[in-house]
Each structure stands twice: as structure tokens, then as C-alpha cells.
Kinemage of the C-alpha trace (Angstrom):
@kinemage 1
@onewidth
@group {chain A} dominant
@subgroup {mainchain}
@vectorlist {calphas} color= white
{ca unk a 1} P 158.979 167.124 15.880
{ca unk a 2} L 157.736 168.750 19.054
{ca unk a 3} L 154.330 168.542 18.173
{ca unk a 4} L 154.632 164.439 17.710
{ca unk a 5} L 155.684 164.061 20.916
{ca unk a 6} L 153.288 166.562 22.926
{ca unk a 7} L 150.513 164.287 20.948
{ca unk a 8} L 152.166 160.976 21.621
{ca unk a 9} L 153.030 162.120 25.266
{ca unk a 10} L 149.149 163.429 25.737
{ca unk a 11} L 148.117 160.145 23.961
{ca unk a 12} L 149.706 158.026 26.542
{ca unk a 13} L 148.774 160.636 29.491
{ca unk a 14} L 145.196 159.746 28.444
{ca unk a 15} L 145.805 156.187 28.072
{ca unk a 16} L 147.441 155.168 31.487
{ca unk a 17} L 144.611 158.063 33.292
{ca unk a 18} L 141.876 155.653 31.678
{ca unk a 19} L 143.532 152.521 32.802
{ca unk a 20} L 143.908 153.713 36.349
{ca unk a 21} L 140.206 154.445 36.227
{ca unk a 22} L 139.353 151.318 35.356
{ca unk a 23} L 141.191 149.963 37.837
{ca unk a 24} L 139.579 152.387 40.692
{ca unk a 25} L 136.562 151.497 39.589
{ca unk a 26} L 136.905 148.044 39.435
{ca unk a 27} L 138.370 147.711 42.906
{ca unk a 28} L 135.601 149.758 44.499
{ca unk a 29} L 133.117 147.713 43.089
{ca unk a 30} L 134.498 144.492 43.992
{ca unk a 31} L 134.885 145.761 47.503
{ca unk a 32} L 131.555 147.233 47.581
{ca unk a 33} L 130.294 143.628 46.437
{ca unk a 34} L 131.986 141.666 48.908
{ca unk a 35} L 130.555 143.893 51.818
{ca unk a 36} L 127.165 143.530 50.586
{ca unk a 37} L 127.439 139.730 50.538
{ca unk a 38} L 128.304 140.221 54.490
{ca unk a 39} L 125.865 142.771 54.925
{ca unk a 40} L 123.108 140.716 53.858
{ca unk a 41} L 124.848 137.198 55.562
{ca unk a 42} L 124.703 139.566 59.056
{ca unk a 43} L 120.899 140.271 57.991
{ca unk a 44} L 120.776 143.697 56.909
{ca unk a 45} L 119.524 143.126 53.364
{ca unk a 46} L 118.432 146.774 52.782
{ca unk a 47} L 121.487 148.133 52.777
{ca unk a 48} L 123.184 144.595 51.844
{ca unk a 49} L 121.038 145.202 48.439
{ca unk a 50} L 121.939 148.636 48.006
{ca unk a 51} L 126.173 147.804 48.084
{ca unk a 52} L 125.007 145.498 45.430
{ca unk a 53} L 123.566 147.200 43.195
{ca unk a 54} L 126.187 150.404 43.673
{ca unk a 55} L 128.860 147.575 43.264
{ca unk a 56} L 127.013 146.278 39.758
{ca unk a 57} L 126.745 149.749 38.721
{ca unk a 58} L 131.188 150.510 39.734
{ca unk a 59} L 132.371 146.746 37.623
{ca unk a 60} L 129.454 147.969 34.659
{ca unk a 61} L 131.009 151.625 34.843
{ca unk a 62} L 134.479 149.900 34.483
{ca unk a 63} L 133.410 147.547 31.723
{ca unk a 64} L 132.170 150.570 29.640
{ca unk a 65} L 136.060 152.571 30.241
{ca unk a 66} L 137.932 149.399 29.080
{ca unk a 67} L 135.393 148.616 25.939
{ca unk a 68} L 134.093 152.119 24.961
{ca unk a 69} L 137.361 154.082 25.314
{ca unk a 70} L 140.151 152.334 26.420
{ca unk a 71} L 140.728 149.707 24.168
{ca unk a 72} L 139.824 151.733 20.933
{ca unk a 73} L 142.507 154.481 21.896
{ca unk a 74} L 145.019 150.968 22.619
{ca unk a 75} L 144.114 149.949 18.968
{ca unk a 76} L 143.984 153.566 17.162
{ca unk a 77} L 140.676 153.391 16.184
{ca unk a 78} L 139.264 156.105 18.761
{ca unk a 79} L 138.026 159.434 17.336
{ca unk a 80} L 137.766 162.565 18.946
{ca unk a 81} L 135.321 165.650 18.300
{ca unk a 82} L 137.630 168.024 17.684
């Protein structure tokens, strides 16, 4: 019995640490977006272009936690390597 809940304790540990990523992410990369949109309306487009593309790269990063890990561990069908 102990071992079913240390595993479906861990499971959920994992589970809400993933989300919160995702979240992070995803709110760093929208904010690093909107900055680069005034960057580059104030005309500095170097660095304008360079919150863009670090903002692409946070909401892609995010994408990949939701569909690569988080939603297969929500629907069971996630495998591990040990």
C-alpha cells in the first residue's frame, strides 16, 4: 500500500512540476515577445529581433513540455527508461 501512494504521490509531484514549467515558460516568452514588439516600435530592431526570437524559442520550449511530456503522463501513456 505504501508503495502505491509514494508512486501516485511522485506521479502527481512530477505532473504539477511540469505544468508549472509550462506555465514559466510560457509567461516569459509572452513577456519577452511583447517587449520586443516595443523594442523594435522605439527603433532598436537588433535587440527588438533578438527578444523575438528568445521569446519564439520560450512559447516553442513550452509547446514541447505540454505535448511531449505533459499530456502523455495526464493520459498514462508516458514511459520511462527505467
Amino acid at each position: 500500500m505504501q508503495g502505491i501512494i509514494t508512486e501516485s504521490l511522485a506521479e502527481l509531484l512530477t505532473v504539477v512540476f511540469y505544468g508549472g514549467l509550462a506555465v514559466v515558460l510560457t509567461v516569459v516568452g509572452t513577456l519577452a515577445e511583447l517587449a520586443s514588439f516595443e523594442d523594435l516600435a522605439a527603433g532598436q530592431s537588433v535587440f527588438g529581433l533578438w527578444e523575438i526570437a528568445v521569446g519564439t524559442l520560450m512559447l516553442y520550449a513550452a509547446y514541447s513540455v505540454v505535448t511531449g511530456i505533459l499530456v502523455p503522463r495526464l493520459r498514462g501513456e508516458y514511459e520511462t527508461d527505467a
